[in-house]
C-alpha positions in Angstrom: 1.8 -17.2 -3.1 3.7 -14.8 -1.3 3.2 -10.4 -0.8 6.0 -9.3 1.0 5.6 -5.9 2.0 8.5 -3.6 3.3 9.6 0.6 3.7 7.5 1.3 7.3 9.3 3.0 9.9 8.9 6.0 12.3 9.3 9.5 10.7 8.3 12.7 12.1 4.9 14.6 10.6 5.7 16.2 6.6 7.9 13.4 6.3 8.0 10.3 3.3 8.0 6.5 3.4 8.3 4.7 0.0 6.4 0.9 1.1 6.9 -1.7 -1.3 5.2 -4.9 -2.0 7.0 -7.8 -3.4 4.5 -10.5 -5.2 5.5 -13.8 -5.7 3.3 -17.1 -7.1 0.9 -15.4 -9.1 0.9 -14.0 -12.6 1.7 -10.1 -11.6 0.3 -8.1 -13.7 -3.4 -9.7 -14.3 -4.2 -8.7 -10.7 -5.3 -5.4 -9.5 -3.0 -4.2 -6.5 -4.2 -2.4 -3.4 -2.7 -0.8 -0.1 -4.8 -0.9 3.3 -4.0 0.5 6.2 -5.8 -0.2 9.7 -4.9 1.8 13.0 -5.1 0.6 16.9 -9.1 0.5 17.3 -10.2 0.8 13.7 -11.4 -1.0 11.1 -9.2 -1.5 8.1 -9.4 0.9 5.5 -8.5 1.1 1.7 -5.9 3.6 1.1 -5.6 2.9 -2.6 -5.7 0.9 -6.0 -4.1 0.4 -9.1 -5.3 -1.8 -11.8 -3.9 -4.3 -14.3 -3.9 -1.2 -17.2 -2.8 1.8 -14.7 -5.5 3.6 -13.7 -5.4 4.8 -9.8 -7.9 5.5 -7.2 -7.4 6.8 -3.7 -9.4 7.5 -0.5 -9.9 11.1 -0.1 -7.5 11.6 2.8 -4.6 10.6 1.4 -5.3 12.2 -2.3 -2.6 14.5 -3.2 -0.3 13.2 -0.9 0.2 9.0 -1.8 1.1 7.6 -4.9 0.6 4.2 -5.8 2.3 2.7 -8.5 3.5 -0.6 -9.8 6.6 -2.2 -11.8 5.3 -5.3 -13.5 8.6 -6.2 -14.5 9.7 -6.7 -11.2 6.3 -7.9 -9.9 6.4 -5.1 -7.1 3.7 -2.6 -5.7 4.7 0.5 -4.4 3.1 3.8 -2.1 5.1 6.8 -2.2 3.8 8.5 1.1 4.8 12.1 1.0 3.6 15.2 3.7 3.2 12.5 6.5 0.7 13.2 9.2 0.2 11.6 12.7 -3.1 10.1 11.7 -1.4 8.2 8.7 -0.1 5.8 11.7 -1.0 2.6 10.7 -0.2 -1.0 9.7 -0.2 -1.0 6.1 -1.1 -4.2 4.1 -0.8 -4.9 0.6 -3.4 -6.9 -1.6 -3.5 -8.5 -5.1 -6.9 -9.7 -6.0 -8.6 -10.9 -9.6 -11.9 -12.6 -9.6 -11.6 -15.6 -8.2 -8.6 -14.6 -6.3 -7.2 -12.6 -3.3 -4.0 -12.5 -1.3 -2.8 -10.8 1.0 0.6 -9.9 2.3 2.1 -9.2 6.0 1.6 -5.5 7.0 4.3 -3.1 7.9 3.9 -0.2 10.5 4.1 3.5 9.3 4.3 5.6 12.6 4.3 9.5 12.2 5.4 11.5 15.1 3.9 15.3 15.7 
């Protein structure tokens, strides 16, 4: 099982990253996908969900602003990050989970300049 995530870089603050996750060894589309995020000193935090039939969920600070989607067709997660601020600096990390199941990919680091 493999979750390849990609798209984090350094952009200055109102900026956009696209992240995408790339999900290999499991059946795509019966898991629930998820971005984290954690930052130097912090607990990891959920950023945002998508389930097997759509439906999206987001914590508050990043409503508005992120969108998480998914292609099942190409068994790939993805967070349009858009109006970038210096607090979204973080590694992000991508998750598929199911009952009985939860994997977890690499991060990659978003860094937002002021």
């Amino acid at each position: 099982v493999q979750l390849q995530a990609s798209g984090g870089g350094l952009v200055q603050a109102g900026g956009s990253l696209r992240l995408s996750c790339i999900v290999s060894g499991i059946i795509f589309s019966f898991h629930e996908m998820a971005w984290y995020r954690q930052a130097p000193g912090k607990q990891r935090e959920l950023v945002a969900t998508i389930n097997t039939g759509g439906y999206r969920n987001y914590v508050d600070s990043v409503k508005g602003r992120f969108t998480i989607s998914r292609d099942n067709a190409k068994n790939t997660a993805f967070l349009q990050m858009n109006s970038l601020k210096p607090e979204d600096t973080a590694v992000y990390y991508c998750n598929a989970r199911r009952p009985g199941s939860n994997v977890w990919g690499q991060g990659t680091q978003v860094t937002v300049s002021s």
